[in-house]
C-alpha positions, 0 to 999 in steps of 0.5 A: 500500500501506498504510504501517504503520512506527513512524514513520507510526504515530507521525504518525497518534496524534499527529494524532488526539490533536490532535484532541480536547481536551487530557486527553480522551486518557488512555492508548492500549492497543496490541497487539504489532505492530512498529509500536507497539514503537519506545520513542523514539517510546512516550516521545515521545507519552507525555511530549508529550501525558501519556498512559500507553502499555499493550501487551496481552499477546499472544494477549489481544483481551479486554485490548483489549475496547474496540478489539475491540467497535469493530472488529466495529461497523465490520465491518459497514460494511466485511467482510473482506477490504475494502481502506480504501485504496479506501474515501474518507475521507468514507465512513469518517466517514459510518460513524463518524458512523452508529456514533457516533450509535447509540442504546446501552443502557449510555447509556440 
């Protein structure tokens, strides 16, 4: 099963963020899951890496637009009710990879 704690939420922004260039990350908009409400570990990434933590307002998808748009393009690859425990990592990054490479009009 899935592990979805604070603590393993924790773990997995703080190895993401460590990913990329320092101040390429400015600020991470999470819903309202109990995952995401732990304050010693908001203030833990926010004072760790400067980057600003928001939560959307319940019942407000639109406030994570982004997140949202991103969801659906993978839901191409995986439709509901697809298990990512049983999907490898490597197939994950072949999707991401497929999306990423995308021609998009907002970038011309």
């Amino acid at each position: 099963m899935l592990k979805q704690d604070s603590f393993s939420i924790l773990n997995a922004m703080k190895e993401l963020i460590q990913r990329y260039p320092k101040g390429t990350v400015k600020s991470i908009t999470c819903n309202r899951g109990v995952e995401f409400v732990h304050q010693f570990n908001v203030h833990l990434i926010e004072s760790s890496f400067g980057i600003k933590i928001y939560y959307a307002n319940p019942y407000s998808p639109h406030e994570r637009g982004a997140n949202e748009y991103h969801n659906g393009l993978l839901r191409e690859y995986y439709p509901k009710p697809t298990a990512f425990n049983k999907v490898s990592q490597n197939q994950l990054d072949e999707s991401v990879k497929s999306i990423n490479t995308r021609p998009r009009k907002i970038l011309k």
